[in-house]
C-alpha beads as a LAMMPS data file, in Angstrom:
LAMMPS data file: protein, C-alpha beads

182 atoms
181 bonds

1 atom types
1 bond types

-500.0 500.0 xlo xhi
-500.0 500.0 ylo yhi
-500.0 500.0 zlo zhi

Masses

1 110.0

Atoms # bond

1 1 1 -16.496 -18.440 16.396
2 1 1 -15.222 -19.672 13.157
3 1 1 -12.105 -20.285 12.059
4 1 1 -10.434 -20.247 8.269
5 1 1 -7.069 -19.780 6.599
6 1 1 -8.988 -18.183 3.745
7 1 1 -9.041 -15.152 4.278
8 1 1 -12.228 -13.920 2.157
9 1 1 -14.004 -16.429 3.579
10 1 1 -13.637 -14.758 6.702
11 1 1 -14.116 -11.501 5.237
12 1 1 -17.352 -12.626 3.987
13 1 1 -18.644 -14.448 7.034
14 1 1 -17.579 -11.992 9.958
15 1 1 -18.976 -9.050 12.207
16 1 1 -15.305 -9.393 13.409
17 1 1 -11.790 -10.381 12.637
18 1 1 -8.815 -11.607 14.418
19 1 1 -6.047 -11.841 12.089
20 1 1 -3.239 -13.988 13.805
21 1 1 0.269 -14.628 12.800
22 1 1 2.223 -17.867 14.288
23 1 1 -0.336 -17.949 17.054
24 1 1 0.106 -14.033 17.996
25 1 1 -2.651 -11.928 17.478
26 1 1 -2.354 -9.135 15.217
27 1 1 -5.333 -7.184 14.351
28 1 1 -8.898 -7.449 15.897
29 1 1 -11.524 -4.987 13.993
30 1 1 -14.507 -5.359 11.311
31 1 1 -13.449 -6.515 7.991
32 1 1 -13.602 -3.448 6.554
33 1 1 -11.648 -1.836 9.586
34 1 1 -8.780 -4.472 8.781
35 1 1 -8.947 -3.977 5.754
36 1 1 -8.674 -0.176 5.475
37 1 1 -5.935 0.245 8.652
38 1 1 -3.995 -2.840 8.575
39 1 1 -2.311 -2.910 11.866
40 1 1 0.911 -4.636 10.348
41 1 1 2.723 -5.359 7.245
42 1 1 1.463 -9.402 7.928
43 1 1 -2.275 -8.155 8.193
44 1 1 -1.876 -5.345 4.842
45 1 1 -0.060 -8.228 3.071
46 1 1 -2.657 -10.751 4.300
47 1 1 -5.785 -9.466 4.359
48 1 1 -7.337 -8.293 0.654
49 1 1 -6.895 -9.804 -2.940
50 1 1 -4.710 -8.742 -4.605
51 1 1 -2.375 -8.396 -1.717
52 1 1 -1.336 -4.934 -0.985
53 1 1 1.928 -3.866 -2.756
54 1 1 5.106 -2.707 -0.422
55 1 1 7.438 -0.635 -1.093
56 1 1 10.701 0.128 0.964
57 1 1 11.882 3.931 1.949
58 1 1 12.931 6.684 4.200
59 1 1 10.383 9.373 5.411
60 1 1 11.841 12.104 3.815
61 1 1 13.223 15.452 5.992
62 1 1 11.807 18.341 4.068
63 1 1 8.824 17.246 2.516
64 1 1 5.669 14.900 2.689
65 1 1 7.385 12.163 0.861
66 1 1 8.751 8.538 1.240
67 1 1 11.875 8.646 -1.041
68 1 1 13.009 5.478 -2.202
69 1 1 16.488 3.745 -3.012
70 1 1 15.798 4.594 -6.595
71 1 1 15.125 8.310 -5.419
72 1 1 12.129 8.670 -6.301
73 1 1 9.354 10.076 -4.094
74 1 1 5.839 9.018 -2.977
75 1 1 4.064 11.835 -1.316
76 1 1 2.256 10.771 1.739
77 1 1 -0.574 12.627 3.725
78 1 1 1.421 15.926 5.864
79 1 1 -0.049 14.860 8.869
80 1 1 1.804 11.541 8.743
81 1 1 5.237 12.480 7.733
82 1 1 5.037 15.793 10.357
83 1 1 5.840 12.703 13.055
84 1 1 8.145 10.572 11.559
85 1 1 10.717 12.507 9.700
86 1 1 13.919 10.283 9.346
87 1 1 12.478 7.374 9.774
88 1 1 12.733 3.975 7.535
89 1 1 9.186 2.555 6.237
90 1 1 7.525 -0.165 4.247
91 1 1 4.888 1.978 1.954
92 1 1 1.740 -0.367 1.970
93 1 1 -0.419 0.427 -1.337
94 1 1 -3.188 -1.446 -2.565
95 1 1 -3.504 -2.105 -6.202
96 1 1 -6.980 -0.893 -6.422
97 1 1 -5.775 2.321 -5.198
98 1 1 -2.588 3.265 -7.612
99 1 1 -3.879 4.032 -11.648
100 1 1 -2.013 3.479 -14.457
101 1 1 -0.990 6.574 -16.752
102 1 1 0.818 7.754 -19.394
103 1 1 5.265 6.851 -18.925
104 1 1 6.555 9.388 -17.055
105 1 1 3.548 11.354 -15.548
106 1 1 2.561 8.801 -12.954
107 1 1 4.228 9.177 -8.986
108 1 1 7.137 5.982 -10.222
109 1 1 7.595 5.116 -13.861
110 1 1 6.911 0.824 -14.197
111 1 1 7.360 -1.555 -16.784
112 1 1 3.901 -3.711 -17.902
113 1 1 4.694 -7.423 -17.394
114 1 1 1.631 -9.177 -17.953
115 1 1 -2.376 -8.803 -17.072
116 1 1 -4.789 -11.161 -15.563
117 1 1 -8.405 -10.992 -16.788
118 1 1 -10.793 -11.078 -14.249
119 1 1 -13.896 -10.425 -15.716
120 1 1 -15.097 -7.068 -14.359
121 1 1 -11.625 -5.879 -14.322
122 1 1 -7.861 -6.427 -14.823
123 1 1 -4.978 -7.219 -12.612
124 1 1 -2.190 -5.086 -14.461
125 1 1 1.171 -7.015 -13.125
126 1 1 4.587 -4.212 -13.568
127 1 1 8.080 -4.034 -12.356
128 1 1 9.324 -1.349 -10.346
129 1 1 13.179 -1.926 -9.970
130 1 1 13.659 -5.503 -8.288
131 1 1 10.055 -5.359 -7.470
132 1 1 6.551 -7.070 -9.089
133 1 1 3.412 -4.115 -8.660
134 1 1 -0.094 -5.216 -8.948
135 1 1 -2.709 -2.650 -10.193
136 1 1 -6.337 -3.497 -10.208
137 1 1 -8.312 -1.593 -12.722
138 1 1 -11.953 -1.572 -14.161
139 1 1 -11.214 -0.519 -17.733
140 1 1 -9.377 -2.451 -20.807
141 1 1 -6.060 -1.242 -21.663
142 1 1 -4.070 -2.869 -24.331
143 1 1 -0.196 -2.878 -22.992
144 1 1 2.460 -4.759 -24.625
145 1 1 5.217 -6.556 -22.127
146 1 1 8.171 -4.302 -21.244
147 1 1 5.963 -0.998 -22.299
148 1 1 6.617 2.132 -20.267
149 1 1 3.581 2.792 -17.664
150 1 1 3.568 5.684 -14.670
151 1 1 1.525 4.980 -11.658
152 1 1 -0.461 7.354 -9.928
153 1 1 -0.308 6.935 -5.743
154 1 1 -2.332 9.460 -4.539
155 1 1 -1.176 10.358 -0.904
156 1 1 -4.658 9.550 0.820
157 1 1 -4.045 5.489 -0.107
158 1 1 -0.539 5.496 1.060
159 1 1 0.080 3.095 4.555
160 1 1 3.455 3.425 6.436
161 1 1 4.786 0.492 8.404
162 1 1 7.835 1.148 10.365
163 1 1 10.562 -0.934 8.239
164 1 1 12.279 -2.633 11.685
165 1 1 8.941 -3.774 13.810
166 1 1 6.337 -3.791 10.499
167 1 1 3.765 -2.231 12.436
168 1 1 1.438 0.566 11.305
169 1 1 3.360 3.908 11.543
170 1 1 0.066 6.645 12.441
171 1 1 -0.162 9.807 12.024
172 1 1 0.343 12.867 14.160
173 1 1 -2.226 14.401 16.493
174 1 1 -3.547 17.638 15.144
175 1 1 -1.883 19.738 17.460
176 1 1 1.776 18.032 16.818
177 1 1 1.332 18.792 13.408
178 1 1 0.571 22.612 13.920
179 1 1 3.774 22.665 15.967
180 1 1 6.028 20.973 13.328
181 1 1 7.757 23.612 11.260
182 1 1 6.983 23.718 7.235

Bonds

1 1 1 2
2 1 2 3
3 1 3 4
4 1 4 5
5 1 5 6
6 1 6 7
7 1 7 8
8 1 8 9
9 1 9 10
10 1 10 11
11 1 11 12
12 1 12 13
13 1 13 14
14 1 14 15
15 1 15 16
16 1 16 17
17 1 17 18
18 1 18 19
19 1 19 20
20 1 20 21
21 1 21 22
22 1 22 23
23 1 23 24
24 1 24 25
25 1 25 26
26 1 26 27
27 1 27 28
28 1 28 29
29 1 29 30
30 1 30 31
31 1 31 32
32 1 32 33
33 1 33 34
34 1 34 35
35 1 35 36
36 1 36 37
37 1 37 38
38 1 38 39
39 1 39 40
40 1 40 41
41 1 41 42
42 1 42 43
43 1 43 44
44 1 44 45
45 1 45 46
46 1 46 47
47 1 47 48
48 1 48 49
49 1 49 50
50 1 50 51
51 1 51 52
52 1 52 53
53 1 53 54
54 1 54 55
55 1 55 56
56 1 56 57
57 1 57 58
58 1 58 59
59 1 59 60
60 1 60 61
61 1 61 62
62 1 62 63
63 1 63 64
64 1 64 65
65 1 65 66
66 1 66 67
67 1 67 68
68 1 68 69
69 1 69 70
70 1 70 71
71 1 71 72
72 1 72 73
73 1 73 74
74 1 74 75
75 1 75 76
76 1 76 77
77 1 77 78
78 1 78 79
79 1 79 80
80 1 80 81
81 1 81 82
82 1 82 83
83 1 83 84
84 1 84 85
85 1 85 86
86 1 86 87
87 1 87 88
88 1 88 89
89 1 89 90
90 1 90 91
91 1 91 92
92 1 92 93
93 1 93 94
94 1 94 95
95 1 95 96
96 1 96 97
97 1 97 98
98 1 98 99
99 1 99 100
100 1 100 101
101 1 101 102
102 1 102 103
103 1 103 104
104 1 104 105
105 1 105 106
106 1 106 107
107 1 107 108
108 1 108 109
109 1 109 110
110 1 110 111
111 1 111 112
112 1 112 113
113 1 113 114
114 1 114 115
115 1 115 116
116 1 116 117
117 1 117 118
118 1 118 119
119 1 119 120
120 1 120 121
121 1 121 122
122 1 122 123
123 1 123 124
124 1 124 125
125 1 125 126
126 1 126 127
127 1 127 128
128 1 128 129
129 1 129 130
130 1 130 131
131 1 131 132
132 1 132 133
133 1 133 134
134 1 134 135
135 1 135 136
136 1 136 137
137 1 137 138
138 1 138 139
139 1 139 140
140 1 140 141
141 1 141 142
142 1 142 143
143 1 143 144
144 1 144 145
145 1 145 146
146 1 146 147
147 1 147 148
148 1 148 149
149 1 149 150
150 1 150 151
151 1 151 152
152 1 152 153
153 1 153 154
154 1 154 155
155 1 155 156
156 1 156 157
157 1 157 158
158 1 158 159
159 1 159 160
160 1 160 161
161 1 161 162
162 1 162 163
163 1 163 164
164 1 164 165
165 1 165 166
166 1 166 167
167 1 167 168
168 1 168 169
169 1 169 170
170 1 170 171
171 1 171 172
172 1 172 173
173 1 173 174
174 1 174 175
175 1 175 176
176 1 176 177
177 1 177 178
178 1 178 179
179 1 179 180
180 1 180 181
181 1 181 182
């Protein structure tokens, strides 16, 4: 056993995690298990760097979408909105997974702040309403601060965390979902 507070160091170094928060267990998987299905908006916000970007929003009635307070929509896999129509979320998105494209063809329309060289890539840093966005990105693109910027969420990448407990929201069982009306 070996314990850290840094968590790539125990990314690194483990066959196995367990991610604890104020002495309460969390999540107990492989690295790459707790890193993929973060069992909590502590272990999504925790484990990877960047840290996973969160976004706050209602699983939306008629569609496969998380609308937001700003109304616009993320669309989220149909298999995990057929469960949880109604229901208030934290959207869980990690910056790796969202791509930056032209203003207003992107899932929400950002505004570039600033961008962090990292060598083999860039940490693109926006603002979405009230909120700071991290996208991580191989290529060079030159953006000037306050520039218009879309982001692209594809569904697949998109995590749900119930809003009130912050724990993963899952999807429903193949079956449930063939029963749910379109």
């Amino acid at each position: 056993m070996f314990v850290t507070h840094d968590q790539q160091e125990g990314m690194t170094l483990a066959d196995r995690l367990v991610v604890m928060n104020k002495g309460v267990i969390e999540q107990v998987g492989t690295p790459s298990d707790v890193y993929d299905n973060p069992a909590s908006i502590y272990v999504g916000g925790f484990i990877g760097s960047p840290a996973m970007n969160f976004l706050s929003g209602q699983v939306d009635r008629g569609s496969s979408s998380v609308k937001l307070a700003s109304g616009d929509r993320i669309e989220v896999l149909p298999a995990l909105a057929a469960r949880h129509h109604g229901k208030l979320v934290q959207i869980g998105v990690r910056p790796e997974a969202m791509t930056m494209v032209p203003a207003g063809q992107g899932t929400l329309n950002a505004t570039f702040k600033i961008v962090e060289e990292l060598g083999a890539g860039r940490l693109y840093h926006m603002t979405f309403e009230d909120l700071t966005l991290a996208v991580l990105a191989g290529d060079r693109q030159t953006l000037t601060p306050g520039q218009p910027v879309g982001l692209h969420i594809p569904a697949h990448a998109v995590h749900l965390f119930d809003a009130d407990t912050g724990k993963r929201v899952e999807a429903a069982p193949l079956a449930l979902v063939e029963q749910v009306p379109a």
